[in-house]
C-alpha positions as CSV (number, residue, x, y, z in Angstrom):
1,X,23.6,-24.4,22.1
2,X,25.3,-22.2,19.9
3,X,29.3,-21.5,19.8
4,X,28.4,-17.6,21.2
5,X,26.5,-18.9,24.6
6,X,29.7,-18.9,26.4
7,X,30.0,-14.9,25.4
8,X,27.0,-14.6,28.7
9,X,29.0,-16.2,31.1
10,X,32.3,-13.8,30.1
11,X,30.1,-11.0,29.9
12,X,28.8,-11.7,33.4
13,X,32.1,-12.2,35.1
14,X,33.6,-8.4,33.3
15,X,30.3,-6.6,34.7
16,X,31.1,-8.3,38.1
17,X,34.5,-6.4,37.6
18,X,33.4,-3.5,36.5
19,X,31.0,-3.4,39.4
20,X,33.9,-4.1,41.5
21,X,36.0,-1.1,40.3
22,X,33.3,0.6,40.3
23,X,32.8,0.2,44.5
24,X,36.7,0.3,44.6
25,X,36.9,4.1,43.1
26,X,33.7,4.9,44.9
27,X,35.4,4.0,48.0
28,X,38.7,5.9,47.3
29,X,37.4,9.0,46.9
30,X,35.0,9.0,50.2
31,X,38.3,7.4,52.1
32,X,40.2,10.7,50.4
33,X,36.9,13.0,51.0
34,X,36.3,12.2,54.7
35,X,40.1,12.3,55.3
36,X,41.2,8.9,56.2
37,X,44.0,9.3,53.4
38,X,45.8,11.3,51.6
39,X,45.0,11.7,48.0
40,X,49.1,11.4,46.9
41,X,48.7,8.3,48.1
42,X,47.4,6.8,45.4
43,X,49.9,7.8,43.0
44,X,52.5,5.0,44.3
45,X,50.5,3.2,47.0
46,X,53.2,4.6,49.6
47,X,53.3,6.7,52.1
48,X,50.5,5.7,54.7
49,X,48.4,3.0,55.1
50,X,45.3,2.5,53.0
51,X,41.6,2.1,54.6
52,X,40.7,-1.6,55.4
53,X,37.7,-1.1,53.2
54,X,39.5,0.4,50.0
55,X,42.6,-2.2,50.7
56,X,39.5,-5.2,50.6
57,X,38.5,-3.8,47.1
58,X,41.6,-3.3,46.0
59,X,42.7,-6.7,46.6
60,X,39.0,-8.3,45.7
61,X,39.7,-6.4,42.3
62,X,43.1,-7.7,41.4
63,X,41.9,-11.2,42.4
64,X,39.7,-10.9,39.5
65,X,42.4,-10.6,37.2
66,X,44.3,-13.7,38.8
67,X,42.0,-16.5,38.6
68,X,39.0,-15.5,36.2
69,X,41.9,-15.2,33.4
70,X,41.7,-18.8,33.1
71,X,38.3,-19.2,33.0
72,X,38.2,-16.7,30.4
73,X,40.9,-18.8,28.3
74,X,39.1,-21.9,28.7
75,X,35.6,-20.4,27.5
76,X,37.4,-19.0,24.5
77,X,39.3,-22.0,23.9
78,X,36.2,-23.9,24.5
79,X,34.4,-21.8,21.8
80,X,37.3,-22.4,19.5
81,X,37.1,-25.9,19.9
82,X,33.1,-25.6,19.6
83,X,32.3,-27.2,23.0
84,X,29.4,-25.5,23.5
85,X,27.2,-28.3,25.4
86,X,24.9,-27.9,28.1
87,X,27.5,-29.1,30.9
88,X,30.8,-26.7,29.9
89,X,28.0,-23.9,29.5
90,X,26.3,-24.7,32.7
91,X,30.1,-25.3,34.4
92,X,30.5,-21.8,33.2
93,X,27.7,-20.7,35.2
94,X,28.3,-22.3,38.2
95,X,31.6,-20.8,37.8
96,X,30.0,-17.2,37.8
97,X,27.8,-17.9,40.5
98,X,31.0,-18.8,43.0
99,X,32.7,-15.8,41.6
100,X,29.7,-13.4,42.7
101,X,28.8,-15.1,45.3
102,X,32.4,-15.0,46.7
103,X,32.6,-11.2,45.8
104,X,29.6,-10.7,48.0
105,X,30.6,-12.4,51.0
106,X,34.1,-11.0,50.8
107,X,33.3,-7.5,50.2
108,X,30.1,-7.6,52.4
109,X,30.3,-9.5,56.2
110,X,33.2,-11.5,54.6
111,X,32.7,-14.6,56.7
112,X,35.8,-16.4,56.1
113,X,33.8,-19.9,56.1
114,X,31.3,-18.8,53.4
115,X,34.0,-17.0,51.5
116,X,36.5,-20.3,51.2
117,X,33.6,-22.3,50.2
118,X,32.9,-20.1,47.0
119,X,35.9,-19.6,46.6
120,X,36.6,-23.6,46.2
121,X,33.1,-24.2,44.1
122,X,34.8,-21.7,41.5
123,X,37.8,-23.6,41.7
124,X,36.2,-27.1,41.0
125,X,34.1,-25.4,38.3
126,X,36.9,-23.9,36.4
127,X,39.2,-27.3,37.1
128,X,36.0,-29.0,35.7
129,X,35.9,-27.1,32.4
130,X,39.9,-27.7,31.7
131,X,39.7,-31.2,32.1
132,X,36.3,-31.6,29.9
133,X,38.1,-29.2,27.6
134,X,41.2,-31.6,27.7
135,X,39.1,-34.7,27.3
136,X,37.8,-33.4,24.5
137,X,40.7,-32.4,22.6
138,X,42.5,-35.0,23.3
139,X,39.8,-37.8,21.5
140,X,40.0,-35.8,18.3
């Protein structure tokens, strides 16, 4: 595997983002359109309450920019590092997989039973890559 195979995995998680934002904007401007808030709104998040559907993508699309930060460092670190093997790649993917699967459950029926359990698979993927990362760094 070569040092850039960890660039699919990134790649994947920013178009799960984008197609988050993308749904979150969408969203907006039919909550604004069909009248269930006030376009002023938006420009401080104050003075009504925001549509339970916009105010689940909103906060689904700041979580991705909690979390996924560190799997983004560790990939990059991992690359610098040149741990490019099949298991950190693959850990990567599994990784990617919870995310989007999480996104789906939480932004679809978001069954809270399903959505903890992808949530926790990324979790043990990403905890999985900083310790291999670790391990690795540490023996040289």
């Amino acid at each position: 595997m070569s040092i850039s195979s960890l660039v699919y995995p990134m790649a994947a998680m920013v178009l799960l983002t984008v197609v988050v934002l993308v749904r979150l904007f969408r969203s907006r401007v039919a909550a604004v359109r069909d009248g269930q808030i006030e376009a002023a709104y938006f420009r401080l998040h104050q003075g009504s309450e925001e549509p339970e559907g916009t105010r689940k993508l909103s906060r689904h699309f700041t979580n991705l920019f909690e979390a996924p930060t560190l799997f983004y460092v560790v990939c990059l670190a991992g690359m610098i590092v040149g741990l490019v093997g099949p298991v950190f790649t693959i850990l990567a993917w599994v990784y990617v997989a919870a995310r989007a699967a999480h996104a789906f459950v939480h932004l679809g029926g978001n069954r809270l039973r399903k959505r903890i359990l992808a949530y926790f698979v990324s979790w043990l993927a990403l905890v999985a890559m900083w310790v291999t990362l670790v391990i690795v760094v540490a023996r040289r």
